[in-house]
N, C-alpha and C positions, 0 to 999 in steps of 0.2 A: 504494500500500500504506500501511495506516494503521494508529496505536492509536488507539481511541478510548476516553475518560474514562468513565466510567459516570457516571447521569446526575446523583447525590448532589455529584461531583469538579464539575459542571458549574455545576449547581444552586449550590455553595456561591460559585465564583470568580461566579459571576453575581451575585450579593447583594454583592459587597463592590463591584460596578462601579458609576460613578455612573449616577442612574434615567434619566438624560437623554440616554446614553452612543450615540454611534454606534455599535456594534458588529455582529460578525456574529453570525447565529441562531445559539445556543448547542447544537440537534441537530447542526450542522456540526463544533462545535468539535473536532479531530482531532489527533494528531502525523502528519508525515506519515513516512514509513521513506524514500519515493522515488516521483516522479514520471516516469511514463514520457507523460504527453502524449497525445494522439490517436492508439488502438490500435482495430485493425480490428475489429467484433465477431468476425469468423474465427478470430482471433488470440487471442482472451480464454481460451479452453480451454487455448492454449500455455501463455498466462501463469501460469493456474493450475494445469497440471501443474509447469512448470520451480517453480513457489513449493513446493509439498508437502512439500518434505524437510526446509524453514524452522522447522517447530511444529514438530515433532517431534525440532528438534537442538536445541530451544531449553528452557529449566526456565523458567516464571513466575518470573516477579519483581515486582516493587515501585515505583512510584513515585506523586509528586504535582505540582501544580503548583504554582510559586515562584518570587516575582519575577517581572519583566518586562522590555519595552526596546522599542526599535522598529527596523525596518532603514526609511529614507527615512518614510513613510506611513502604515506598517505595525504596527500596536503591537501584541505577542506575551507570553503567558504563558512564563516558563522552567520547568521542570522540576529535579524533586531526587528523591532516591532512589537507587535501582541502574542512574545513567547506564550502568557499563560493560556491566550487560546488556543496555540498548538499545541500544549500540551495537554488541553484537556480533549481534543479533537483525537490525539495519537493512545489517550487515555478510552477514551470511548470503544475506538478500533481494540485497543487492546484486550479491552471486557468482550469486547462482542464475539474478535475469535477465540478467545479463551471459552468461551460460555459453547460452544458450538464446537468444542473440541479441537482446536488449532493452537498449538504451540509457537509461539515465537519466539525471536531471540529473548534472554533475558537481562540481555546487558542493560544499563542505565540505557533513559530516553538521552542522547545527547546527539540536538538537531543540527545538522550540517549539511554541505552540498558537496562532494567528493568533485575537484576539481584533477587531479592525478594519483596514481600510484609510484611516481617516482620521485623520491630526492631533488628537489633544487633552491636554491635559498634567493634566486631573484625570482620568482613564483613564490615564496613563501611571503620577501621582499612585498612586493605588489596585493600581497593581500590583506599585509599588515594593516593598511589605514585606509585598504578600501568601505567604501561605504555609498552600495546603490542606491538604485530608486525604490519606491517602494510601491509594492503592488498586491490590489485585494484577491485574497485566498477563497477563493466561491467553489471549490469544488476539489475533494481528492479520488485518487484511481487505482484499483486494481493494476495490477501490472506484469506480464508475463518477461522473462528474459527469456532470448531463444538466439542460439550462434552470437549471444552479445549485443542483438537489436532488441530492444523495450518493444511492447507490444501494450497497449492499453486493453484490457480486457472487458475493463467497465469503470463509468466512471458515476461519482454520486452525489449533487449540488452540498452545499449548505444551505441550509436554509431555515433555520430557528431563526426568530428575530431579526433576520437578515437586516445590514448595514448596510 
């Protein structure tokens, strides 16, 4: 399950990286909510029932991306904005596949945008004291990975109290 940046949020963090930059294709660039792993295609309809009731408890909200860091390898965009409603949006997801019998990772929620998997410190540089635009969150998606291309599988408004 993911938010994805619209392509302006993407487009702009891309121009401030250096031109030479390892990075990942910036169509990928996502937040993820949670990672369930290798699910059966049988199983994809579950997942997308037991998610349903997610948009709908959830109001849009806000955010951008900001700063950076890396975990080992990994250099990542931070996020600013209306943390706390993404993390009750990633919280919601995370009750719902739980409830429905879907395990996900259990690592802390700690939201980010994975910009590479390699080592470089003027990419690291360039996202120290980046700080985009900021753009409303109206909707997350289901999302299949297949040969390394995202595949949207379904996707599910917000819309409680909508802003």
């Amino acid at each position: 399950m993911a938010v994805f940046p619209p392509s302006a949020a993407r487009e702009d963090l891309r121009r401030t990286l250096p031109a030479e930059g390892r990075f990942t294709r910036p169509s990928k660039w996502h937040v993820t909510l949670a990672f369930l792993g290798e699910v059966d295609d049988g199983a994809m309809p579950l997942v997308a029932e037991a998610l349903a009731p997610a948009g709908p408890a959830t109001a849009a909200f806000a955010l951008r991306l900001a700063g950076g860091g890396r975990f080992g390898p990994v250099a990542w965009a931070g996020l600013a904005g209306d943390l706390t409603a993404l993390g009750a949006l990633r919280e919601s997801v995370r009750v719902a596949l739980d409830g429905a019998g879907f395990a996900i990772d259990p690592r802390p929620f700690r939201p980010h945008l994975t910009v590479s998997y390699h080592q470089d410190r003027r990419l690291l540089a360039a996202l120290e004291g980046y700080a985009g635009p900021s753009w409303p969150v109206r909707d997350f998606a289901l999302v299949e990975s297949v040969l390394g291309n995202y595949h949207v599988r379904h996707e599910w408004p917000l819309t409680a109290g909508s802003r």
